[in-house]
PDB file with SEQRES, HELIX, SHEET and CRYST1 records, atoms N, CA, C and O in Angstrom:
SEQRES   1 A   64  UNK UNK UNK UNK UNK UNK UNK UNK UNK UNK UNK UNK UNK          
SEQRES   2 A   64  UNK UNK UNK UNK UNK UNK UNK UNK UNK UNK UNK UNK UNK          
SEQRES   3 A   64  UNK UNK UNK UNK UNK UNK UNK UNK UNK UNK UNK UNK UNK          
SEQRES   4 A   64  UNK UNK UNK UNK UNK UNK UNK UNK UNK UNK UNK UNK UNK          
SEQRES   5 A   64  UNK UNK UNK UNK UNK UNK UNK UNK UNK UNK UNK UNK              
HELIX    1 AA1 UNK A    3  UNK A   11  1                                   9    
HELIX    2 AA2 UNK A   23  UNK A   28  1                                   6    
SHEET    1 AA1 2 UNK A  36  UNK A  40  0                                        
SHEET    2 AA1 2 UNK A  43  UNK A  48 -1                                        
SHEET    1 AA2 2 UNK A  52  UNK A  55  0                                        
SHEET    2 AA2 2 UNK A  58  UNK A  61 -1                                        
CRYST1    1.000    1.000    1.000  90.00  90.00  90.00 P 1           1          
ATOM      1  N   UNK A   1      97.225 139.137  79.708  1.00  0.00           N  
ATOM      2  CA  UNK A   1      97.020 137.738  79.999  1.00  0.00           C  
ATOM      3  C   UNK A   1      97.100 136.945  78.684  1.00  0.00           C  
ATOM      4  O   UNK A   1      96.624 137.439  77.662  1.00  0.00           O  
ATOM      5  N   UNK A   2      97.559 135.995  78.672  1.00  0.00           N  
ATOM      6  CA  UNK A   2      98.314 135.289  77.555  1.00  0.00           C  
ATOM      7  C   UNK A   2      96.886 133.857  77.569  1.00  0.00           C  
ATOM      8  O   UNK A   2      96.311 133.264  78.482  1.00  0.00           O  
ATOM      9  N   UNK A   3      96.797 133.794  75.907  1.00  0.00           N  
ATOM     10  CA  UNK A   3      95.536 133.017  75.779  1.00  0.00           C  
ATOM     11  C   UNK A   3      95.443 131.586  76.436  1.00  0.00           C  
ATOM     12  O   UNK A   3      94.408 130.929  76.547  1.00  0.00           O  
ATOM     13  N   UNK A   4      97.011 131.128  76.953  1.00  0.00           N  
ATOM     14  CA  UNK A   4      97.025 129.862  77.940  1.00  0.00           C  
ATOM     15  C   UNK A   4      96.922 129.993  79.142  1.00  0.00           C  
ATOM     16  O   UNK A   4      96.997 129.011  79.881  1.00  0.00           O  
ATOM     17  N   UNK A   5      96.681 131.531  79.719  1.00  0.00           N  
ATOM     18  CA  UNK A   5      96.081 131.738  80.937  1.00  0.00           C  
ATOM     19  C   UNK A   5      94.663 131.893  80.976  1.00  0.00           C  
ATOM     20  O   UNK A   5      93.982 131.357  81.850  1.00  0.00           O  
ATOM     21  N   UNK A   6      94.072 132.778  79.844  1.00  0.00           N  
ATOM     22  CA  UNK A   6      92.333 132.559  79.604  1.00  0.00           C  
ATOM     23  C   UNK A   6      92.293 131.071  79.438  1.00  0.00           C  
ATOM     24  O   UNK A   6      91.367 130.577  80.082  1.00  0.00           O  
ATOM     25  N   UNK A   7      92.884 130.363  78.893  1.00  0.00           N  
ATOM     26  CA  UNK A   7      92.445 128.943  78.363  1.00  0.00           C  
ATOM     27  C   UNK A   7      92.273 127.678  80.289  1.00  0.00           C  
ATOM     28  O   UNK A   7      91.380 126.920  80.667  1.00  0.00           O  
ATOM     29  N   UNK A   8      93.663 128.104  80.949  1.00  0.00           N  
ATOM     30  CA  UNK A   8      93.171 127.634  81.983  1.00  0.00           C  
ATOM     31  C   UNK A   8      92.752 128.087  82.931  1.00  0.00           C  
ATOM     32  O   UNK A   8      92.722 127.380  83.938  1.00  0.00           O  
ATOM     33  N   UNK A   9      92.400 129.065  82.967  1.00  0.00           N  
ATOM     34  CA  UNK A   9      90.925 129.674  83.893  1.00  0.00           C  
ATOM     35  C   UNK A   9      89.655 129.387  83.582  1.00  0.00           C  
ATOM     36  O   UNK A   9      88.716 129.257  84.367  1.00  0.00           O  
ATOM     37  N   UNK A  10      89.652 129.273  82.193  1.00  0.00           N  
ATOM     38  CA  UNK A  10      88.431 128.489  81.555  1.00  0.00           C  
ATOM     39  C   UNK A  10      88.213 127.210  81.754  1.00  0.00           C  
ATOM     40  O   UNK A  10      87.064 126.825  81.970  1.00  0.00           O  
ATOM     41  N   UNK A  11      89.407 126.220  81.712  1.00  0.00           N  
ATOM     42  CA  UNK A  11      89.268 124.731  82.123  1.00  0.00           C  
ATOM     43  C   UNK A  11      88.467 125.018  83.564  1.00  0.00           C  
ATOM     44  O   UNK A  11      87.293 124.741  83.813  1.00  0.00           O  
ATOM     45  N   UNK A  12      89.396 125.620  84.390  1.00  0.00           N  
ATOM     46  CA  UNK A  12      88.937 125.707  86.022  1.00  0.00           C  
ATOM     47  C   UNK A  12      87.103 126.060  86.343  1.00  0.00           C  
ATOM     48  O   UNK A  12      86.596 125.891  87.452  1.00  0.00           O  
ATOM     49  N   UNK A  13      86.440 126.492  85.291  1.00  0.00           N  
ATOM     50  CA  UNK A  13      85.461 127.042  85.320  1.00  0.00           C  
ATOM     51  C   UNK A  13      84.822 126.075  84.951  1.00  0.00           C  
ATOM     52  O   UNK A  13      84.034 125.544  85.734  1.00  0.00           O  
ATOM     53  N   UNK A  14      84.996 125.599  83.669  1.00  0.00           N  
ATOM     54  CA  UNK A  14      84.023 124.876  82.965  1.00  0.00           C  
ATOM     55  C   UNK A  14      83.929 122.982  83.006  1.00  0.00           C  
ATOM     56  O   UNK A  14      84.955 122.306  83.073  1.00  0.00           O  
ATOM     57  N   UNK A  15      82.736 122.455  82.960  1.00  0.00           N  
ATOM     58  CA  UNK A  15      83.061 121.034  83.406  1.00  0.00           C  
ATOM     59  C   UNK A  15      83.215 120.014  81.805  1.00  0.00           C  
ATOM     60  O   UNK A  15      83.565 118.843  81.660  1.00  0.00           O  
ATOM     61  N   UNK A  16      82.692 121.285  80.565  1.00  0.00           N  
ATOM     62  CA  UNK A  16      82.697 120.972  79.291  1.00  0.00           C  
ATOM     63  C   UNK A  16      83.861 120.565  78.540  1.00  0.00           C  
ATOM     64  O   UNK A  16      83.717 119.748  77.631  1.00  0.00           O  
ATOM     65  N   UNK A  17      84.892 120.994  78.789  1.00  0.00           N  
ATOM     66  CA  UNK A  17      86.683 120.392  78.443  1.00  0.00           C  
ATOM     67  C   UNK A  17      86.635 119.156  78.497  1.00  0.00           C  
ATOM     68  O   UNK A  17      86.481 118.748  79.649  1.00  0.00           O  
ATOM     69  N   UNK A  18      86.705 118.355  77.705  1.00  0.00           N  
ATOM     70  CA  UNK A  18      87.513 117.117  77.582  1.00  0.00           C  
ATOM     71  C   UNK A  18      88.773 116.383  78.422  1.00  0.00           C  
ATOM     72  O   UNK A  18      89.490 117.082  79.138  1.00  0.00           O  
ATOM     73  N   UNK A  19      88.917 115.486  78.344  1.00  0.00           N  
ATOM     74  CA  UNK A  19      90.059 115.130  79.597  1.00  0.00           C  
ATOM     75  C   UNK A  19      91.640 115.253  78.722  1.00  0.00           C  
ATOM     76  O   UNK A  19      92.677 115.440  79.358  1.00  0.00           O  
ATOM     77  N   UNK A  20      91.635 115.155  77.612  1.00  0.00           N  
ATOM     78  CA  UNK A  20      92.589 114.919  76.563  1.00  0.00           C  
ATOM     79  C   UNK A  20      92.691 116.706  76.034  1.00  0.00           C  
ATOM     80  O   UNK A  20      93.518 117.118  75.220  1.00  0.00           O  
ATOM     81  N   UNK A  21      91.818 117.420  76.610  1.00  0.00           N  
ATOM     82  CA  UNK A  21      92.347 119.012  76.289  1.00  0.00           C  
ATOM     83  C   UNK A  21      92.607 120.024  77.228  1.00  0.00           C  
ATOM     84  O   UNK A  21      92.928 121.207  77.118  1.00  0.00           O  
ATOM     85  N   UNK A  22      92.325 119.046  78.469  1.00  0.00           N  
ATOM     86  CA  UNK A  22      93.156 119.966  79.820  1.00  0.00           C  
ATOM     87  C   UNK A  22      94.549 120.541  80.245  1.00  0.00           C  
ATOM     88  O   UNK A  22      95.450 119.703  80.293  1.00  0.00           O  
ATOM     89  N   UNK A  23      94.808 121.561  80.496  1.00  0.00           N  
ATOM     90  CA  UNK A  23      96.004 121.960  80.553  1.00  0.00           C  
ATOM     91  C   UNK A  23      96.840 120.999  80.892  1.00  0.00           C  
ATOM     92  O   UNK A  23      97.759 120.656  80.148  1.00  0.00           O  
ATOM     93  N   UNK A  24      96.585 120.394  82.197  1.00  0.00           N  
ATOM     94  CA  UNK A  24      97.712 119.666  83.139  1.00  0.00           C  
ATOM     95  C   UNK A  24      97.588 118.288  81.947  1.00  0.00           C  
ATOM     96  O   UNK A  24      98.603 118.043  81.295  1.00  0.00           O  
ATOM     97  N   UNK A  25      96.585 117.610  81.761  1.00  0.00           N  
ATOM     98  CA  UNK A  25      97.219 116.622  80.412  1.00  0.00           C  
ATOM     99  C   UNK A  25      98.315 117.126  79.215  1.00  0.00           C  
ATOM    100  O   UNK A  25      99.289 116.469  78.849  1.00  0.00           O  
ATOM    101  N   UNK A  26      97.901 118.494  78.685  1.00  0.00           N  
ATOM    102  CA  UNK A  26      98.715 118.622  77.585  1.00  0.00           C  
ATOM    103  C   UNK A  26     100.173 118.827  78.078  1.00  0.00           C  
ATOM    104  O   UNK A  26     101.067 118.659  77.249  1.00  0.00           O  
ATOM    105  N   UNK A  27     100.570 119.249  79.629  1.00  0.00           N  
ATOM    106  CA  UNK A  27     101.597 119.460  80.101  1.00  0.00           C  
ATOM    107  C   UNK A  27     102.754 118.370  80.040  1.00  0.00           C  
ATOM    108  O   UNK A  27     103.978 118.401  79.914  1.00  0.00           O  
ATOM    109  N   UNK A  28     101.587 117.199  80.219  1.00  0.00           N  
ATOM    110  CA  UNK A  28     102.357 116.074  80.775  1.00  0.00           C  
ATOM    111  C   UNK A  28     102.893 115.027  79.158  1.00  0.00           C  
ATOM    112  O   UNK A  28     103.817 114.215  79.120  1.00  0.00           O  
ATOM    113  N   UNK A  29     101.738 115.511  77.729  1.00  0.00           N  
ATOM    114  CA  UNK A  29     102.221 114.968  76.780  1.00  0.00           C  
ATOM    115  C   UNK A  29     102.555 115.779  76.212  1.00  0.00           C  
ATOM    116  O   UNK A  29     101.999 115.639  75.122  1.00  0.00           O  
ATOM    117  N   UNK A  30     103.413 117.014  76.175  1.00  0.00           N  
ATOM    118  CA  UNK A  30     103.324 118.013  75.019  1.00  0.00           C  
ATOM    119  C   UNK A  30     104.481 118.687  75.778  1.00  0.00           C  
ATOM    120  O   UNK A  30     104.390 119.108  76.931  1.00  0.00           O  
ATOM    121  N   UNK A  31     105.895 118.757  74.780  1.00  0.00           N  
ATOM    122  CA  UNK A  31     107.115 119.729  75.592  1.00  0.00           C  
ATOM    123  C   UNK A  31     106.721 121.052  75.728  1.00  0.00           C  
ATOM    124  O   UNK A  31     107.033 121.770  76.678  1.00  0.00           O  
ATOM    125  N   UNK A  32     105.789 121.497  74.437  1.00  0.00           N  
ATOM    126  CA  UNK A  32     105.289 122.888  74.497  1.00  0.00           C  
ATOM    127  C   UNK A  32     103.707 122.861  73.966  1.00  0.00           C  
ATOM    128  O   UNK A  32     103.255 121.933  73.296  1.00  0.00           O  
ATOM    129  N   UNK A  33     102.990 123.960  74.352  1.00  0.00           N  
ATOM    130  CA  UNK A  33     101.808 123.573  74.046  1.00  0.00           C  
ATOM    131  C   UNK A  33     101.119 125.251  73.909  1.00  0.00           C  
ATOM    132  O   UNK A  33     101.431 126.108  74.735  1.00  0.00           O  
ATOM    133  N   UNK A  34     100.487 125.444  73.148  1.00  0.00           N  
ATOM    134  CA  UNK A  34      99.653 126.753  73.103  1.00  0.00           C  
ATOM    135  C   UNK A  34      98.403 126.968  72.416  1.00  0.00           C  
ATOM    136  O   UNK A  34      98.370 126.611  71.238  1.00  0.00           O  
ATOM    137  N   UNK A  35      97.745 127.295  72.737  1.00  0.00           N  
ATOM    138  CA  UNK A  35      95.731 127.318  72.480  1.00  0.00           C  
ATOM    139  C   UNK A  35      95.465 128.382  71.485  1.00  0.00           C  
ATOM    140  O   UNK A  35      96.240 129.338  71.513  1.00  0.00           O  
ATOM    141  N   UNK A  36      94.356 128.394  70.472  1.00  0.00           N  
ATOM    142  CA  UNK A  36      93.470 129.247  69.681  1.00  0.00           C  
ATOM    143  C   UNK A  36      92.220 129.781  70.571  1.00  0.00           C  
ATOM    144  O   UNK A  36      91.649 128.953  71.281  1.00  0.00           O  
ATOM    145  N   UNK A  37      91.921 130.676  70.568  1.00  0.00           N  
ATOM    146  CA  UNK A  37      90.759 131.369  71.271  1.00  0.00           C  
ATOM    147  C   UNK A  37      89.749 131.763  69.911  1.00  0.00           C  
ATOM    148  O   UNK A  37      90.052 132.539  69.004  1.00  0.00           O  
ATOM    149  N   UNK A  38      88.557 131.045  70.044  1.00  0.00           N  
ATOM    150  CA  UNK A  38      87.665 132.017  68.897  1.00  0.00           C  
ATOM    151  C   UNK A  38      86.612 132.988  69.565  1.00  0.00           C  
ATOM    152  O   UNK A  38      85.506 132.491  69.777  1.00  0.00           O  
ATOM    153  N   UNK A  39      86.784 134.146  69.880  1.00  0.00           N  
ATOM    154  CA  UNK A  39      85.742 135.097  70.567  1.00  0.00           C  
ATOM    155  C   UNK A  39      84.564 135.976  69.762  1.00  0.00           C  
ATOM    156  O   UNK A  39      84.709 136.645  68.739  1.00  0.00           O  
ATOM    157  N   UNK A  40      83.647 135.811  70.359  1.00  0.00           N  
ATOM    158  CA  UNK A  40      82.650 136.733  69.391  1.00  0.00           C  
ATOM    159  C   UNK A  40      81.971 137.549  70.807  1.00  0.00           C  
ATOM    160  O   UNK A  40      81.261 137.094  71.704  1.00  0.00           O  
ATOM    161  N   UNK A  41      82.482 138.858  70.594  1.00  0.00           N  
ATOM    162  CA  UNK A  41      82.844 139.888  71.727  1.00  0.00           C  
ATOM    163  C   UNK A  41      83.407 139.523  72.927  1.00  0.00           C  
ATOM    164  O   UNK A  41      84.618 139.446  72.719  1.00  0.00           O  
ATOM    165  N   UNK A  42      83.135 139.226  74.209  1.00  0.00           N  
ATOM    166  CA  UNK A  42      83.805 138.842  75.004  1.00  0.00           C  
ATOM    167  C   UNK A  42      83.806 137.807  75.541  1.00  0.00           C  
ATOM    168  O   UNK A  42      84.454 137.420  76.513  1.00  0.00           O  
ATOM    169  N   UNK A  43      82.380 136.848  74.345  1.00  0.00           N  
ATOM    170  CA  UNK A  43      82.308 135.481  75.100  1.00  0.00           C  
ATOM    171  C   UNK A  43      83.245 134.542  74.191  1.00  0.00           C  
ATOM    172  O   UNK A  43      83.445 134.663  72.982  1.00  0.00           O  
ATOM    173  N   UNK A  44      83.894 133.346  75.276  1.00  0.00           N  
ATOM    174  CA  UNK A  44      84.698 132.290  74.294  1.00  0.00           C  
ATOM    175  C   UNK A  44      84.004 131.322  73.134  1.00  0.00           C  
ATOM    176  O   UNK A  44      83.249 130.508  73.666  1.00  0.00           O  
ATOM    177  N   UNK A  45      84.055 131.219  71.912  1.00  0.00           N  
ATOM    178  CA  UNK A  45      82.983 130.724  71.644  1.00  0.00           C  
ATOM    179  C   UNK A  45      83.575 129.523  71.037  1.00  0.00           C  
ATOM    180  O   UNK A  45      82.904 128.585  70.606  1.00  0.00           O  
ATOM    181  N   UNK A  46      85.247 129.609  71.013  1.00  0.00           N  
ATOM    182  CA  UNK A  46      85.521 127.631  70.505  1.00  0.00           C  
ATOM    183  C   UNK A  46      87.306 128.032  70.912  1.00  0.00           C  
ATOM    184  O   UNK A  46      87.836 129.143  70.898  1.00  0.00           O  
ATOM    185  N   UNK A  47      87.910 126.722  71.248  1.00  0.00           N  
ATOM    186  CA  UNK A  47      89.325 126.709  71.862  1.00  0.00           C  
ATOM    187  C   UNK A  47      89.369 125.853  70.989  1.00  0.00           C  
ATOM    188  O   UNK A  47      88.493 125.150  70.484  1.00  0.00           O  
ATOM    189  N   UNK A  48      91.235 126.008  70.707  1.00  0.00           N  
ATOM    190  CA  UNK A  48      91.526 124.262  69.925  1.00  0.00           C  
ATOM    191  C   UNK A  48      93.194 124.351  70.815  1.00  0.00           C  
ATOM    192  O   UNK A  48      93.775 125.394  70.514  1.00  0.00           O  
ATOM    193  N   UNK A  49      93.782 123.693  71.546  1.00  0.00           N  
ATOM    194  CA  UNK A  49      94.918 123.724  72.060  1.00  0.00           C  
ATOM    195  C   UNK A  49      95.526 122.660  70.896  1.00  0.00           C  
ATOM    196  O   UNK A  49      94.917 121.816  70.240  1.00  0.00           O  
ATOM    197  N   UNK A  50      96.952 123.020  70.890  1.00  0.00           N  
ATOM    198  CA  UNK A  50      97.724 122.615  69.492  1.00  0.00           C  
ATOM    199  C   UNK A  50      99.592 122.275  70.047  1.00  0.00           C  
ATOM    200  O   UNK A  50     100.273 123.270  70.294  1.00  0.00           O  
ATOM    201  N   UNK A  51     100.116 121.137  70.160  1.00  0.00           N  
ATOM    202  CA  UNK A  51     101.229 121.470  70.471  1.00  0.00           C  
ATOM    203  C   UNK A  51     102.110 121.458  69.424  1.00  0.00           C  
ATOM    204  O   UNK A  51     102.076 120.930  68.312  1.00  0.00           O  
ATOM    205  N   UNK A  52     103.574 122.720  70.477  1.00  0.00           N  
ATOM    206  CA  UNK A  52     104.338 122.970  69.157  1.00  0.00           C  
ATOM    207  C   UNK A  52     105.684 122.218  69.455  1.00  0.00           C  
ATOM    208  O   UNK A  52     106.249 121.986  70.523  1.00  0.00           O  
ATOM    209  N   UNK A  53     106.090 121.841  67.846  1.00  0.00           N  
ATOM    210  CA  UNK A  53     107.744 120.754  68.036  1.00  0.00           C  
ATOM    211  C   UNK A  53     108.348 121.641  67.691  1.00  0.00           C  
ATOM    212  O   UNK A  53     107.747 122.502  67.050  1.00  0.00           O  
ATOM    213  N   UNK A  54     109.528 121.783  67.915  1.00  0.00           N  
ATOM    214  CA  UNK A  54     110.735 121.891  67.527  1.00  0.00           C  
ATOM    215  C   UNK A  54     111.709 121.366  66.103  1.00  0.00           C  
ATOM    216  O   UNK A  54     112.755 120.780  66.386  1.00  0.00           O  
ATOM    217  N   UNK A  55     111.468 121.514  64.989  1.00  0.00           N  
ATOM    218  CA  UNK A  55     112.208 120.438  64.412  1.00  0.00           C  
ATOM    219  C   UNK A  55     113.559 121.628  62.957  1.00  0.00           C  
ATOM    220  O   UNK A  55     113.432 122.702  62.370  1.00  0.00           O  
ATOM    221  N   UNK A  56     114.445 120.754  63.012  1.00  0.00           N  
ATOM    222  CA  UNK A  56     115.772 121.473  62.276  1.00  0.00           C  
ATOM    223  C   UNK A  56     115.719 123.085  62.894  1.00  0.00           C  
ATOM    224  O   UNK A  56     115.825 123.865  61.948  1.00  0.00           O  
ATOM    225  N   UNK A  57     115.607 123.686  63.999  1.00  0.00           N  
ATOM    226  CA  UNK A  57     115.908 124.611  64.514  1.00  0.00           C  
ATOM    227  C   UNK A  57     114.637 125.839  64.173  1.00  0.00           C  
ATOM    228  O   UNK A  57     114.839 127.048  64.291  1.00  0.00           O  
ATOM    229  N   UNK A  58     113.602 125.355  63.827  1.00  0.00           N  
ATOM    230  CA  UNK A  58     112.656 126.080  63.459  1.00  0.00           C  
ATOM    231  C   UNK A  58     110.763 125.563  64.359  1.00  0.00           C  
ATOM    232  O   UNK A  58     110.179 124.488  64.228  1.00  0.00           O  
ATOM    233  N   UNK A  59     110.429 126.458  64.959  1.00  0.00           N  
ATOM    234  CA  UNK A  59     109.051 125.771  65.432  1.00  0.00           C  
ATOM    235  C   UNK A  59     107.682 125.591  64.030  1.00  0.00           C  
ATOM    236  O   UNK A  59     107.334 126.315  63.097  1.00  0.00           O  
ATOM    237  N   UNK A  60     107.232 124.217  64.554  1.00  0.00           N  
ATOM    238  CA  UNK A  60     106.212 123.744  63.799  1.00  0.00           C  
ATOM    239  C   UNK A  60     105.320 123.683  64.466  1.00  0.00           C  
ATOM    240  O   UNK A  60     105.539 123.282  65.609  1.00  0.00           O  
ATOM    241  N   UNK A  61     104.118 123.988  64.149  1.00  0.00           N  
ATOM    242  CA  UNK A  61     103.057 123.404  64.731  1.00  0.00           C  
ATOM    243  C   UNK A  61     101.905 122.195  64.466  1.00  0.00           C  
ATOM    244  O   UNK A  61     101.281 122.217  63.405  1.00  0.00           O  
ATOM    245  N   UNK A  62     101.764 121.620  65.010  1.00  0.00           N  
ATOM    246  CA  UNK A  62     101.074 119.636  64.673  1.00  0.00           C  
ATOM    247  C   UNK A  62     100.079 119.627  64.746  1.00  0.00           C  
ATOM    248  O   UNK A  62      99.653 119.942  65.857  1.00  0.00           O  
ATOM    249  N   UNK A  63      99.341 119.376  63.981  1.00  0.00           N  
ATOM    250  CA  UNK A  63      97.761 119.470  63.636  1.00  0.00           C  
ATOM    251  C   UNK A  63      97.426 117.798  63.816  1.00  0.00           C  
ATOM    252  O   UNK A  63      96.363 117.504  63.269  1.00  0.00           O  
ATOM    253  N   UNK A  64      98.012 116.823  64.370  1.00  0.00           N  
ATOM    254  CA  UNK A  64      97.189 115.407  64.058  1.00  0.00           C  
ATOM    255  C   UNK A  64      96.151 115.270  65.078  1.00  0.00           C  
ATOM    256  O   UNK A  64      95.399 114.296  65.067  1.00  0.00           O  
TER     257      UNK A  64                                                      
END                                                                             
């Protein structure tokens, strides 16, 4: 399972997500989009979703 499938099973669970870090938002502003998981054993203990551009034929990833 790929950490943007833990990430939205976790949205689905939790009422703590932000509206601006929900999957279906980042879908709708972000061509591509993929999440950090910080785990300390099996509990989630911090997400940061991050989208990635495209630019001169190489992927970047955008921290603003």
């Amino acid at each position: 399972m790929s950490n943007k499938d833990i990430y939205k099973q976790l949205c689905e669970t939790s009422t703590e997500i932000p509206l601006f870090e929900q999957p279906w938002w980042l879908d709708v502003v972000c061509k591509q989009w993929d999440v950090a998981i910080a785990r300390k054993g099996d509990r989630i203990t911090g997400t940061w979703p991050y989208p990635i551009e495209k630019k001169n034929r190489t992927y970047t990833y955008s921290y603003s």
